[in-house]
N, C-alpha and C positions, 0 to 999 in steps of 0.2 A: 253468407259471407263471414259471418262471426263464429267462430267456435269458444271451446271452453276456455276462460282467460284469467290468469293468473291476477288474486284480486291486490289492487292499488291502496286499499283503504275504505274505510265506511265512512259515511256522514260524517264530518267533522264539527266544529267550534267555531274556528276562522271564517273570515271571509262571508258572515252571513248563515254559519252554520253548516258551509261544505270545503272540503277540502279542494282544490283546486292546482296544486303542486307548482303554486309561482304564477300561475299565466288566470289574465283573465281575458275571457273568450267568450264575441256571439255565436260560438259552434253547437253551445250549449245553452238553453236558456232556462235555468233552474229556478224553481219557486218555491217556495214552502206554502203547503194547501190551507185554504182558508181556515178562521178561525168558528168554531163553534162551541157554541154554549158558553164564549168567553177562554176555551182551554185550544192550543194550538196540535193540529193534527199532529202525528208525528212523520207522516211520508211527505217527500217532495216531491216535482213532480218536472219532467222533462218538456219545453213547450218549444215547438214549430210550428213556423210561420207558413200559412202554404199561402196565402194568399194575404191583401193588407185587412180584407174582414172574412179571414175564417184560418183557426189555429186549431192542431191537434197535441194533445195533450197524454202524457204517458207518465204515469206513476215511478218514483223509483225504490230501488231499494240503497241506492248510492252511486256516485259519480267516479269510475275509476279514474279518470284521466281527463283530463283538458289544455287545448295546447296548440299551439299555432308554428307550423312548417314555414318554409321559405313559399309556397303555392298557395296552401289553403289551414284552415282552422279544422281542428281537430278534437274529437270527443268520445269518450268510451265511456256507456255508461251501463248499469245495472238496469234492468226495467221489471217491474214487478209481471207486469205480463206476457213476455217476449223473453224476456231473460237478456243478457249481455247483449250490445248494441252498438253499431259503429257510427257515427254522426260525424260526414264531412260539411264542412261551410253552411252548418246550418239544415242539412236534409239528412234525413235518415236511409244510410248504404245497405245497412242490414241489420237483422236479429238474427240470434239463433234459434227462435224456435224456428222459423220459418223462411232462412236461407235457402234452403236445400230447392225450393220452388224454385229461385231467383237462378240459381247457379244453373241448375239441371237444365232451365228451360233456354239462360244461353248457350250452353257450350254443346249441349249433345245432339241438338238438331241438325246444328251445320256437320259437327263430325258423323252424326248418320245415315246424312245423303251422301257425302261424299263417300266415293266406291274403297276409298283405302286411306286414308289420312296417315301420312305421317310423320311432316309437320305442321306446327301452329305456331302460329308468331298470336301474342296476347298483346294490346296495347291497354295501359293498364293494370288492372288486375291485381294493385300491391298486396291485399292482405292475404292471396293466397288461394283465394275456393276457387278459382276457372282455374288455375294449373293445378291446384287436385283433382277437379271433375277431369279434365283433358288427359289426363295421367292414368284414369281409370280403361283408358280404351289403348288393349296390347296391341296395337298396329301401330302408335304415335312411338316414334323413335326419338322423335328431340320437339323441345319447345323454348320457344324465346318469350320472354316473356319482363315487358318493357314499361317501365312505371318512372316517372319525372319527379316521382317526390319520395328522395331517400329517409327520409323521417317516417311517413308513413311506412312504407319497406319493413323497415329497421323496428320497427316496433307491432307489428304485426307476426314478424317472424320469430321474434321472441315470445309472444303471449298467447299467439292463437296455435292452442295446441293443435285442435285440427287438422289445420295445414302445416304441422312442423315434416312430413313425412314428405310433402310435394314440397316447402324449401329444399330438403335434402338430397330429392332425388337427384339421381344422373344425368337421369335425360331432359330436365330444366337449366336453361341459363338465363341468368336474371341479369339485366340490365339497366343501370338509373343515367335516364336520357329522354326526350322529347321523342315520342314514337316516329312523329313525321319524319322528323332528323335521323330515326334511328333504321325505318325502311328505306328513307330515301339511299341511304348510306351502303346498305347490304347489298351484297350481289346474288344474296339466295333468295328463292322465290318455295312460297309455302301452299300447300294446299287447304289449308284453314288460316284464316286472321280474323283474330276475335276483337272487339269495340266491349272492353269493360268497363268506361269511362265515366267519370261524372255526370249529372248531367248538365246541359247547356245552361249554364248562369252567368251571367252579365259580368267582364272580369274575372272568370273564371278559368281554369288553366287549359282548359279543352273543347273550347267549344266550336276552334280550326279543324276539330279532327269530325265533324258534321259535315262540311261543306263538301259539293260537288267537287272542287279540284283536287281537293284531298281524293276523294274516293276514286276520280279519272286520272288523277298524273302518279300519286302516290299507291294506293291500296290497287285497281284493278293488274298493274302491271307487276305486281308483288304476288298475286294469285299464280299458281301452276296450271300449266295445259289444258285454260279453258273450262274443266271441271272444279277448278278452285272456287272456296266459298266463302264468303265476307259474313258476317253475324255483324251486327251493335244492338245492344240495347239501347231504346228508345225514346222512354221517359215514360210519364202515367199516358194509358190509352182508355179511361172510363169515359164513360161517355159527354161528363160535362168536362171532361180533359185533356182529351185527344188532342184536341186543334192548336195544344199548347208547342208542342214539337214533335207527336207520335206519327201527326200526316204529313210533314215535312219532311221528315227523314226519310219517310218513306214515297215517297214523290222525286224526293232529290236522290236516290237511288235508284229509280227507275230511268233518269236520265242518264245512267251511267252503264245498266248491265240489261240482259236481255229477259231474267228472272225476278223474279223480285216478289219476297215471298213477308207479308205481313202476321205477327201472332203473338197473343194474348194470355195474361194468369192473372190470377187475383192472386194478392200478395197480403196477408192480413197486414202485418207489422205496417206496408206503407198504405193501409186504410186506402187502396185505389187500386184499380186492373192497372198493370203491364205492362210494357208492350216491348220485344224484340220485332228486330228485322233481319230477313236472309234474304244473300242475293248472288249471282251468278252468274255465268254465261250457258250453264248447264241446266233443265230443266229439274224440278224437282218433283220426281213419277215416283216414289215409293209407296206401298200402301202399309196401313197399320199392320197386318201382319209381315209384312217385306222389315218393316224397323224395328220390332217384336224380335223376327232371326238374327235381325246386326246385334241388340243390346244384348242376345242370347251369347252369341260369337265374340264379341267385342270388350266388352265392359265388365270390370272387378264389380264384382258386389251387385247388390238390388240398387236400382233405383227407386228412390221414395215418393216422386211425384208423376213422371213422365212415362207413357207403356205408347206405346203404337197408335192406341185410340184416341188416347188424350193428345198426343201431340197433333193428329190429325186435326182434331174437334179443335183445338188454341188457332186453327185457320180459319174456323167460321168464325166471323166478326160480326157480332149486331148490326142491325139493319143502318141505326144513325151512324156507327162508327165507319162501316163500309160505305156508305155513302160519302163521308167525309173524304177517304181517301179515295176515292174516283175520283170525286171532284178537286182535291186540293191542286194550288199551279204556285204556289208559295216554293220556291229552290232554294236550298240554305250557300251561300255564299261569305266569308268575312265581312263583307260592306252590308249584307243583308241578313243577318241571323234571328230565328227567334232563339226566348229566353224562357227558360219556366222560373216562378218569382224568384226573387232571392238575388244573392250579389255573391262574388267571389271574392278572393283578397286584390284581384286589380295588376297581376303578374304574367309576365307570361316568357317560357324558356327562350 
């Protein structure tokens, strides 16, 4: 999700020893490393809350940015290991070393079962990388691509070089609006709709776009002629994680379409496997070589993570996680939702 970003500043003096640009924010929760020998480290260190007893911790090299939108808290920081990193409300969206897994593995499975894509509506997606990945495939003639929070937008588009090539393209129109509001509204209908979305936090600006009615009144009748393909990514699916919202989602999917296809990456930066979902009314029959000829036919450039084999193999689920989602009967509804930890700014369009 992160590409290369124009830098903010280094460590500073102020505020503790970090620059911060006016705002202070739990998006970010910066330390300076203990002391030894009596002499103070010089690195700080970036810390998330995944849980109330257990925190991961990431080195930095400096805080470019921190900063709170009208939706959610906002943070851009340097990391010694991962390199530039985007931190919404407290959870890490992406690094740049290792984006490229995250993007690849939403956006190119749905567009490479479907027999011809071309369009996709993106809900989400502000800083950019699912409308450069979808942009890669010469069949997609237009993409809408729909984000509620103009702050984030607005400064993604300026900094991540990356993606300055897909803000500019033709065949993208960007939209700052509530997705629901914004499908409910259109009279076109797409053969890909991608779920870029935060994930489900308490207060958080999205976690209506999980529930079953969303995906039955809003998203299935938005899909084209039946071969249309829904994607979201789903949250962490490791095995002591899954049950946080990766079997829900995908449970409460199943109550809606007649496919419904569960899969997996390890993602270093977030220290946890994965997990997307795809789902349909069309089966999904390709084999690794059958998606091997689309990315041959289809798609600018190498892909860096995903080849035909691998995207097969991200179906086979460990024995506990597949078991989990057999059995899961939890349907995500507004009156009913889970949440992975964490809190949102308490907003909502």
């Amino acid at each position: 999700m992160v590409g290369a970003v124009q830098d903010y500043g280094r460590v500073g003096e102020s505020n503790g020893g970090l620059e911060t640009n006016g705002y202070e924010s739990r998006a970010a929760k910066v330390k300076q490393a203990p002391r030894r020998g009596g002499e103070e480290e010089e690195s700080v260190w970036y810390e998330e809350e995944i849980d109330d007893d257990l925190k991961l911790c990431y080195a930095l090299n400096s805080v470019l940015h921190r900063g709170a939108s009208k939706y959610q808290e906002i943070a851009l920081i340097d990391t010694k290991h991962f390199g530039k990193a985007l931190i919404i409300d407290g959870k890490m969206q992406s690094a740049e070393a290792d984006e490229f897994i995250y993007h690849e593995s939403l956006i190119h499975p749905p567009l490479l079962f479907h027999p011809n894509p071309k369009t996709v509506f993106i809900m989400g997606g502000g800083e950019g990388s699912a409308a450069r990945e979808v942009l890669r495939h010469s069949t997609v003639q237009r993409v809408v691509m729909c984000d509620i929070d103009e702050e984030v937008v607005d400064f993604c588009r300026a900094h991540l070089s990356a993606n300055r090539a897909a803000f500019a393209s033709d065949r993208l129109r960007l939209v700052i609006d509530d997705a629901r509001a914004e499908l409910e509204k259109s009279s076109e209908k797409f053969d890909v709709i991608v779920g870029d979305l935060a994930d489900p936090v308490e207060g958080g600006p999205c976690y209506q776009l999980y529930t079953k009615d969303f995906y039955d009144r809003v998203v299935k009748p938005k899909l084209s002629d039946g071969r249309g393909v829904f994607v979201t990514q789903a949250g962490p699916a490791g095995v002591l994680t899954h049950r946080e919202v990766f079997s829900s989602i995908y449970n409460t999917l199943k109550h809606v379409f007649k496919y419904v296809k569960a899969y997996t990456a390890h993602v270093p930066s977030f220290a946890d496997t994965w997990g997307w979902v795809m789902a349909s009314d069309h089966p999904f029959l390709l084999t690794a070589q059958q998606i091997d000829e689309r990315i041959r036919e289809r798609v600018d450039g190498e892909l860096v993570y995903l080849s035909g084999e691998s995207l097969i193999s991200s179906t086979t689920l460990n024995k506990s996680v597949y078991q989990s989602l057999l059995k899961e009967t939890h349907v995500y509804t507004e009156d009913d939702a889970r949440f992975i930890h964490g809190h949102g700014r308490a907003r909502r369009a």
